[in-house]
N, CA, C and O atoms as CSV, one atom per row, in Angstrom:
chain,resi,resn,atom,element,x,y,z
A,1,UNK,N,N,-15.009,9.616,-17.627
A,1,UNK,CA,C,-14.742,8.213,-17.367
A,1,UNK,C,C,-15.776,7.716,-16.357
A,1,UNK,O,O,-16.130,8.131,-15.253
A,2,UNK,N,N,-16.163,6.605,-17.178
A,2,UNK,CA,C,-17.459,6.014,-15.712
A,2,UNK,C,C,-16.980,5.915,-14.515
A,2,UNK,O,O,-15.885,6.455,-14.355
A,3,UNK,N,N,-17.537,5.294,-13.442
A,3,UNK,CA,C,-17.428,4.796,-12.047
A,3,UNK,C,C,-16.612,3.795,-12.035
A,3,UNK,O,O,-15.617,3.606,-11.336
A,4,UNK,N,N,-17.104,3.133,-12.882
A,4,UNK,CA,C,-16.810,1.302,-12.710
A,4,UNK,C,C,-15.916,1.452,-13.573
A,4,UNK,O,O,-15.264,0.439,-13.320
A,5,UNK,N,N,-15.083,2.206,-14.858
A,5,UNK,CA,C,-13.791,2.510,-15.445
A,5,UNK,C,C,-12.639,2.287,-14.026
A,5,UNK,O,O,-11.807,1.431,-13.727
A,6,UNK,N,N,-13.128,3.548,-13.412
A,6,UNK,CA,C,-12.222,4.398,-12.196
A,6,UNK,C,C,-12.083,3.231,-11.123
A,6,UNK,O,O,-11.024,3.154,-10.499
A,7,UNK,N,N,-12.940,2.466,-10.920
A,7,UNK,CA,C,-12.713,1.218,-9.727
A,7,UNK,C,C,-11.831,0.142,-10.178
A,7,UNK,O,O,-10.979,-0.494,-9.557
A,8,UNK,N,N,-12.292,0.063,-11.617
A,8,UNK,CA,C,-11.502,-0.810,-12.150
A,8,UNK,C,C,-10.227,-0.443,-12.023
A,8,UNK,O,O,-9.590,-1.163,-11.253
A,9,UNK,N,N,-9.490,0.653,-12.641
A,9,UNK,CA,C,-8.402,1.159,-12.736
A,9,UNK,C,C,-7.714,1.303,-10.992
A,9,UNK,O,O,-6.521,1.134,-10.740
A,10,UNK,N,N,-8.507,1.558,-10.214
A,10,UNK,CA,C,-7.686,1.398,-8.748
A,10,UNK,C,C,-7.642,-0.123,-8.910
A,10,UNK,O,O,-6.523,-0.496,-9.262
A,11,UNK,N,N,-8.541,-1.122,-8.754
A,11,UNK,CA,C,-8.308,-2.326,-8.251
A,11,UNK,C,C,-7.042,-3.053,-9.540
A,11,UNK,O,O,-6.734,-4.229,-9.343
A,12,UNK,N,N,-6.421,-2.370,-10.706
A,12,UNK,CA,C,-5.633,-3.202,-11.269
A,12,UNK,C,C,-4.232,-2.461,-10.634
A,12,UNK,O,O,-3.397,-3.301,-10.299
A,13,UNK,N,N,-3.824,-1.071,-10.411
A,13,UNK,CA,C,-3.523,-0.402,-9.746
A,13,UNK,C,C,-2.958,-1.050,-8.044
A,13,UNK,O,O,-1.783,-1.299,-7.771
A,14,UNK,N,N,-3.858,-1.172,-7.319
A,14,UNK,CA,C,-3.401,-1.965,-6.222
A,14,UNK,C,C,-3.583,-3.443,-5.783
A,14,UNK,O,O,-3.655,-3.947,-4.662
A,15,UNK,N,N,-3.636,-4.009,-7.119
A,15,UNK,CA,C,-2.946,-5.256,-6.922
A,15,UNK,C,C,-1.641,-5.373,-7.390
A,15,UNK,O,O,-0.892,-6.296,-7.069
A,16,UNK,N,N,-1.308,-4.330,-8.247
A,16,UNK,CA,C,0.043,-4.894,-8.639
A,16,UNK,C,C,0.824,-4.058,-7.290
A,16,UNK,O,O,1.761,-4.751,-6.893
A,17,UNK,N,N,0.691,-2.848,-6.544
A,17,UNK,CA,C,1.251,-2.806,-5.190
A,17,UNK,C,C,1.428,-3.628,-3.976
A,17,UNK,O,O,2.491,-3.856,-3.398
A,18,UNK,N,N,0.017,-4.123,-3.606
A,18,UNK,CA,C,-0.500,-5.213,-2.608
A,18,UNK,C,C,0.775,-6.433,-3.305
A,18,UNK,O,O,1.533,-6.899,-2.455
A,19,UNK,N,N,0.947,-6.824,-4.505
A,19,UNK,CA,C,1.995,-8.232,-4.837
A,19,UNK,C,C,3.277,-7.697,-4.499
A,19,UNK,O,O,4.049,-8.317,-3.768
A,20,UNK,N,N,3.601,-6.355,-5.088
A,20,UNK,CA,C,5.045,-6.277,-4.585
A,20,UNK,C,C,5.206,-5.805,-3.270
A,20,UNK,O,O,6.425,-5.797,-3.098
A,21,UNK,N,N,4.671,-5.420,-2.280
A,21,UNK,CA,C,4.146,-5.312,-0.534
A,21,UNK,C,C,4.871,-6.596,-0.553
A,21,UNK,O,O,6.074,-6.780,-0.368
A,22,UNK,N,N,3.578,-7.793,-0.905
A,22,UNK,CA,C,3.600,-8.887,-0.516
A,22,UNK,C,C,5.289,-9.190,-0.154
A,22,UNK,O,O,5.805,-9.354,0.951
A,23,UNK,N,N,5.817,-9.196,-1.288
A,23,UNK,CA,C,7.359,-9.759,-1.709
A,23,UNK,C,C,8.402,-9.226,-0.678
A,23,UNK,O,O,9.116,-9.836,0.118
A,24,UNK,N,N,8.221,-7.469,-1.029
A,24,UNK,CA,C,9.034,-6.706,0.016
A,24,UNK,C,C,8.655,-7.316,1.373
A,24,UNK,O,O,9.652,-7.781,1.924
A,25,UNK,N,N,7.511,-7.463,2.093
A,25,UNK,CA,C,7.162,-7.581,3.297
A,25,UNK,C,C,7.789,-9.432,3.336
A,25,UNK,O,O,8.084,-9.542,4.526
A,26,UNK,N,N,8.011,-10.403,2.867
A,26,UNK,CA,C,8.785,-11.227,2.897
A,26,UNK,C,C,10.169,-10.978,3.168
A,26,UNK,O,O,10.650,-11.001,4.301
A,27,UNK,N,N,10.641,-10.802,2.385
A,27,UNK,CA,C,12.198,-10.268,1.951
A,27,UNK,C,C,12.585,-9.530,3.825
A,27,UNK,O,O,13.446,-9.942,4.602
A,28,UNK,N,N,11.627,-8.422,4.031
A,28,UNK,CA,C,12.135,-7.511,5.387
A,28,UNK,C,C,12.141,-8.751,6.390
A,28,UNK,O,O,13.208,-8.972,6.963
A,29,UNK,N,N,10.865,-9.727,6.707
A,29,UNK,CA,C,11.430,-10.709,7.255
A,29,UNK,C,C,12.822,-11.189,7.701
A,29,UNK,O,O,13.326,-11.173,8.824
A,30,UNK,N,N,13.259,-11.574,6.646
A,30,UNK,CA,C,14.764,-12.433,6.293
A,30,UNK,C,C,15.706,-11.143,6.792
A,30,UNK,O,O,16.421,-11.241,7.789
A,31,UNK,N,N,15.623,-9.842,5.936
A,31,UNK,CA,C,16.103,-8.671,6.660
A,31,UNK,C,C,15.772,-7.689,7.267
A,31,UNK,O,O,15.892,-6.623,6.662
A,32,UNK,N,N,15.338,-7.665,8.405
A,32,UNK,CA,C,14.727,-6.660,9.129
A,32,UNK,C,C,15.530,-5.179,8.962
A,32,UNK,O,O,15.021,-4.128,8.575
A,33,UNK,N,N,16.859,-5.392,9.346
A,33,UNK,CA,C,17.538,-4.111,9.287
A,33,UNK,C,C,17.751,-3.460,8.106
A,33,UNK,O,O,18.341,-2.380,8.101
A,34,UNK,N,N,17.253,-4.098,6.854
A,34,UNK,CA,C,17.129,-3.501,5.740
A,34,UNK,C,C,16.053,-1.920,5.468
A,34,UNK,O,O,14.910,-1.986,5.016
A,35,UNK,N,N,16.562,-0.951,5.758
A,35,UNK,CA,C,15.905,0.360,5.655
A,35,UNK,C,C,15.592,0.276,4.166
A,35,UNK,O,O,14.416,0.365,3.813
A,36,UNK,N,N,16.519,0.119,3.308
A,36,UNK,CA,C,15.639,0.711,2.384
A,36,UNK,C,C,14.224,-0.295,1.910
A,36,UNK,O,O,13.095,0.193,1.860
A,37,UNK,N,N,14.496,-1.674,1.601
A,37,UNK,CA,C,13.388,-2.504,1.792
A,37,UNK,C,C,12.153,-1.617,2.509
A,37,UNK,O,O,11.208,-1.211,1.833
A,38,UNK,N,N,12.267,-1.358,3.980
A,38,UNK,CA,C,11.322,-0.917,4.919
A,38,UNK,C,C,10.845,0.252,4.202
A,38,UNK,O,O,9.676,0.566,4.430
A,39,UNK,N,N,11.786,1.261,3.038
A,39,UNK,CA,C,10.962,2.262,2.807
A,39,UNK,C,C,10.390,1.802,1.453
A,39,UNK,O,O,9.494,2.401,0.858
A,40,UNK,N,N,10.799,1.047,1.164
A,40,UNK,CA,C,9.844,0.192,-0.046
A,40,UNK,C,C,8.397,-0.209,0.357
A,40,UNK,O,O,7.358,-0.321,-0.293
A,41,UNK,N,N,8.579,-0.312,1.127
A,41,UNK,CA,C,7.199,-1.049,1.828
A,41,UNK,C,C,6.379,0.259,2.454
A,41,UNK,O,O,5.165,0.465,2.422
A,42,UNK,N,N,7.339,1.000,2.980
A,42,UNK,CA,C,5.953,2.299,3.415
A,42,UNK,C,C,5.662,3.106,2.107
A,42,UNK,O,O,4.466,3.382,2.020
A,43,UNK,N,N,6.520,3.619,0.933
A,43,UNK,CA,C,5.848,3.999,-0.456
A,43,UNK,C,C,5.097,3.316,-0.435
A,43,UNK,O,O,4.150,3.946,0.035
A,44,UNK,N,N,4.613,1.815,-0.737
A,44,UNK,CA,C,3.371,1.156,-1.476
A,44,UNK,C,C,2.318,1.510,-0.237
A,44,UNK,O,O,1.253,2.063,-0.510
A,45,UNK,N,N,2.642,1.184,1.079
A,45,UNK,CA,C,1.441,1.811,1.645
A,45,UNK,C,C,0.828,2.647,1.431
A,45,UNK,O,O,-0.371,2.636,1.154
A,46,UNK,N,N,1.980,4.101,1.573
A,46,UNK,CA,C,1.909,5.441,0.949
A,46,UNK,C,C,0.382,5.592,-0.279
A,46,UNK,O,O,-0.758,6.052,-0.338
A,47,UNK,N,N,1.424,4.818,-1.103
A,47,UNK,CA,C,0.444,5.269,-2.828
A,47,UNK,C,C,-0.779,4.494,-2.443
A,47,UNK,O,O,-1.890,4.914,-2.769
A,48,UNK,N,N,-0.544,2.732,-1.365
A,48,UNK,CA,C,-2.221,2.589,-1.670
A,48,UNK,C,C,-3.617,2.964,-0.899
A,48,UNK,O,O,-4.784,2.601,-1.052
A,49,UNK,N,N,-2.788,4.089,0.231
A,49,UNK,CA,C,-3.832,4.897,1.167
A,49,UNK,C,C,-3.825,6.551,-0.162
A,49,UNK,O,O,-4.727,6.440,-0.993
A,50,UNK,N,N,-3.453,7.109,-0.233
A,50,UNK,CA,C,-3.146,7.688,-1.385
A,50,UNK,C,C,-4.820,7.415,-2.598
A,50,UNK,O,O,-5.923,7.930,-2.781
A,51,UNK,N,N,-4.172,6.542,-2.997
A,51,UNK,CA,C,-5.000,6.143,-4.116
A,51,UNK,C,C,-6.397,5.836,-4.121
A,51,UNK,O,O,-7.252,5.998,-4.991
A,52,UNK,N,N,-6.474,5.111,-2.373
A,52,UNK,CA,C,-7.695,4.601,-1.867
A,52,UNK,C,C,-8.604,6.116,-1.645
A,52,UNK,O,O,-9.697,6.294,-2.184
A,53,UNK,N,N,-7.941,7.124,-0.770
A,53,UNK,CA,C,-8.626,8.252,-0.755
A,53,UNK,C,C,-9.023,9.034,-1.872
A,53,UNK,O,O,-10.059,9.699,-1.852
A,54,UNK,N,N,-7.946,8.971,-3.236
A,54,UNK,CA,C,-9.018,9.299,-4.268
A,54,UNK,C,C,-9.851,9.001,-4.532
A,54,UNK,O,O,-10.701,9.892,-4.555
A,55,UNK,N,N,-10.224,7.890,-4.852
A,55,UNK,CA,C,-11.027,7.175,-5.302
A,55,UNK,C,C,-12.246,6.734,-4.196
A,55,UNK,O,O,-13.049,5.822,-4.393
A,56,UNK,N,N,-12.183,7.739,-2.787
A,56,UNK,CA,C,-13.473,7.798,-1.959
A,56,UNK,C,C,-13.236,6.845,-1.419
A,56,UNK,O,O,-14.283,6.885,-0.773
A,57,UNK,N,N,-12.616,5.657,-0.955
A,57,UNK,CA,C,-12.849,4.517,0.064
A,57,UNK,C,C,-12.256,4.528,0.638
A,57,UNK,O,O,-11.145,4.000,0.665
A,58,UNK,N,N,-12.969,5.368,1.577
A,58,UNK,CA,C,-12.413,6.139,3.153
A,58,UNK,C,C,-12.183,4.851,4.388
A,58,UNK,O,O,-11.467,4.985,5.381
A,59,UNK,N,N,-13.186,3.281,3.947
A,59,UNK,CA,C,-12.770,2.916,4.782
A,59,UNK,C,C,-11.050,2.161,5.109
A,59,UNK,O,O,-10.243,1.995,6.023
A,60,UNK,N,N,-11.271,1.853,3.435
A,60,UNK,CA,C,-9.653,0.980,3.143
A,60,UNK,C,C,-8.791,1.968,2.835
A,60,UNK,O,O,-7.675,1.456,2.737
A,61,UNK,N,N,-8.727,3.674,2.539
A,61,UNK,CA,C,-7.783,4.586,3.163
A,61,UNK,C,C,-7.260,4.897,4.619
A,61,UNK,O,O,-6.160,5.352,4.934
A,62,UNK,N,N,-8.316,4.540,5.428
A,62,UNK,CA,C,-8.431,4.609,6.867
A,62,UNK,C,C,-7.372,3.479,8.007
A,62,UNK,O,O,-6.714,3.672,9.030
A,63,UNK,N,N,-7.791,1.868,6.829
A,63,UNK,CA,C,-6.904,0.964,7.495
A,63,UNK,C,C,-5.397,0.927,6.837
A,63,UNK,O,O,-4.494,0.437,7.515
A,64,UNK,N,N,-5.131,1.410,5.602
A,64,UNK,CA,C,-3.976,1.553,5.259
A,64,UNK,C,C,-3.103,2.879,5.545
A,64,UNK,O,O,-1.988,3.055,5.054
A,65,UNK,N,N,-3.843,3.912,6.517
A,65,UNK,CA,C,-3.205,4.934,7.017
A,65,UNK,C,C,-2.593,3.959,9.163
A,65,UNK,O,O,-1.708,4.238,9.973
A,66,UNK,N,N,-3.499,3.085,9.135
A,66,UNK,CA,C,-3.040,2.263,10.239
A,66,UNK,C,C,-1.861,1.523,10.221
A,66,UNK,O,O,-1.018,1.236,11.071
A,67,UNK,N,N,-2.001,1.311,9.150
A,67,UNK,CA,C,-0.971,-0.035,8.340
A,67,UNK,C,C,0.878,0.954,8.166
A,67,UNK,O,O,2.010,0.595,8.490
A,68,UNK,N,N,0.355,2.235,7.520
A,68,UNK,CA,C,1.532,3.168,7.988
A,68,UNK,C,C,2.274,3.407,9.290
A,68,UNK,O,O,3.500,3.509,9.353
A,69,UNK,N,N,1.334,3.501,10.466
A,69,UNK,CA,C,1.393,4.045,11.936
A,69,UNK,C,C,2.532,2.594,12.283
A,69,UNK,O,O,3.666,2.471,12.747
A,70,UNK,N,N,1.311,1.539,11.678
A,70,UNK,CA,C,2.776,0.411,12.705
A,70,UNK,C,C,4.218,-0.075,12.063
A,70,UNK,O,O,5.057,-0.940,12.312
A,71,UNK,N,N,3.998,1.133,10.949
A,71,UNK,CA,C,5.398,0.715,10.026
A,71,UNK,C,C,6.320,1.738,10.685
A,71,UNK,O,O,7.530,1.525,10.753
A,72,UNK,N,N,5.759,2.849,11.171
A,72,UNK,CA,C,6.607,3.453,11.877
A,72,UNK,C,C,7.326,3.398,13.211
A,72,UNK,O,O,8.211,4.141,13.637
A,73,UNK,N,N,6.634,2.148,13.879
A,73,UNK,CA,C,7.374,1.520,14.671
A,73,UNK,C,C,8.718,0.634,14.455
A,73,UNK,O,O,9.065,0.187,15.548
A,74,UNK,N,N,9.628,0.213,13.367
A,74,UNK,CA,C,10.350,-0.502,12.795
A,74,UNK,C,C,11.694,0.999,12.373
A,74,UNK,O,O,12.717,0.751,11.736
């Protein structure tokens, strides 16, 4: 599979995560004390630091392993 197959396939891949983030990370708003919501939201982090490190882009694996750290403050 080419390069530009494999980029493609992450970037259709984490947009449809990044939209449902989006939603969940609304929703926790309205309910903060909602745990499971909150672990909805650290899976998609999860898979899109995950996914980012397959696919070599160490820098946007790097900020979405950050993006984990302050979810673990909640």
């Amino acid at each position: 599979m080419s390069k530009e197959k494999l980029k493609q396939i992450f970037i259709e891949e984490a947009t449809e995560i990044i939209e449902k983030m989006d939603i969940d990370i609304l929703n926790f708003e309205e309910s903060p004390s909602d745990k499971a919501l909150l672990n909805e939201i650290f899976r998609g982090v999860h898979t899109l630091k995950g996914s980012a490190n397959a696919f070599n882009f160490s820098r946007l694996g790097e900020f979405v392993h950050h993006f984990e750290d302050v979810l673990d403050f909640f």
